[in-house]
C-alpha positions as CSV (number, residue, x, y, z in Angstrom):
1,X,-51.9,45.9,40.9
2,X,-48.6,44.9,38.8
3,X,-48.1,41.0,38.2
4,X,-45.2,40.2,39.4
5,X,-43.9,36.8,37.4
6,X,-40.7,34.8,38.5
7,X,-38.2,32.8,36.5
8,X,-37.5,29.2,37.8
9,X,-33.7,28.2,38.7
10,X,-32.1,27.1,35.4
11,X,-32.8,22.9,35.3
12,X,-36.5,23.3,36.3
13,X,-37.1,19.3,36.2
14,X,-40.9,19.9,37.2
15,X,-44.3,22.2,38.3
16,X,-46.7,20.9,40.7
17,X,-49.8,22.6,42.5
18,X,-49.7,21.9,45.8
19,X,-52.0,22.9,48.8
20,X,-52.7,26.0,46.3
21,X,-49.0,26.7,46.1
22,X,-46.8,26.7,42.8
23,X,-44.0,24.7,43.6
24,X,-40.8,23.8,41.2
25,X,-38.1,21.1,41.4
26,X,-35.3,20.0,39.7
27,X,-32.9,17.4,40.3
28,X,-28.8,17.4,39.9
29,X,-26.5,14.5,38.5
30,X,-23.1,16.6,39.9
31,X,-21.6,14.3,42.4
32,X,-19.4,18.0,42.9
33,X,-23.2,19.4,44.3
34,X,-24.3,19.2,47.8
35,X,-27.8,18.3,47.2
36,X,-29.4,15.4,44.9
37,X,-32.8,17.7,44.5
38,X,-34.3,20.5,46.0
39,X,-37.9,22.3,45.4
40,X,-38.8,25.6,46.3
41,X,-41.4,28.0,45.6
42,X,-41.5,32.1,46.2
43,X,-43.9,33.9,48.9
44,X,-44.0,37.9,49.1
45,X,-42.2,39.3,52.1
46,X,-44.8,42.3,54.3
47,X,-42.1,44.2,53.0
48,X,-43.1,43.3,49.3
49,X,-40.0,42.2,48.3
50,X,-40.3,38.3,47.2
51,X,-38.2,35.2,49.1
52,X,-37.8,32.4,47.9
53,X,-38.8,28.7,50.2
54,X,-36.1,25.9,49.1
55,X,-36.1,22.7,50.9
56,X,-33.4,20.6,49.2
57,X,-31.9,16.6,50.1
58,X,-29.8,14.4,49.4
59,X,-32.0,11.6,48.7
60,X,-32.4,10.1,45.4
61,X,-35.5,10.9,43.7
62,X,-35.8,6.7,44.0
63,X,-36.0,7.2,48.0
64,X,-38.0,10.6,48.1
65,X,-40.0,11.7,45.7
66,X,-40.5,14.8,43.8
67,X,-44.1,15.5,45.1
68,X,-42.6,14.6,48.7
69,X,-40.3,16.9,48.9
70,X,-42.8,19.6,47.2
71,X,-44.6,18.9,50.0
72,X,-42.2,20.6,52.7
73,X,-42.1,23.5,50.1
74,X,-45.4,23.8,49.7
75,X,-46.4,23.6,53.8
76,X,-43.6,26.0,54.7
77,X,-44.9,29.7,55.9
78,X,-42.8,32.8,56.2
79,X,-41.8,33.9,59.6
80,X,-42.3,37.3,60.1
């Protein structure tokens, strides 16, 4: 069985383990960016391939915390 090992976005801010689940978050100072932060963490497709789970906001970290928004990664399932 090959290990298959995945590079974080560029800006990784953090690493939590949640609910068994590696999830990573980084937060943007852009004002030109959409989002304020986002997490996300990757799950393997049936199909193998990998996808990757983002849940990003607007939110200041102040309002919504890191682990909070890890959270919504780290509870999200695949649809198949």
């Amino acid at each position: 069985m090959r290990r298959l090992v995945l590079l974080p976005l560029v800006g990784l801010a953090g690493a939590f383990q949640l609910a068994g689940n590696k999830v990573y978050w980084t937060q943007v100072t852009d004002p030109t960016v959409e989002y304020v932060q986002q997490a996300w963490r990757c799950v393997k497709h049936p199909s193998h391939r990998l996808v990757r789970l983002v849940a990003s906001s607007q939110t200041s970290p102040a309002k919504l915390a890191d682990v909070g928004l890890g959270r919504v990664v780290a509870s999200a399932r695949l649809i198949r």
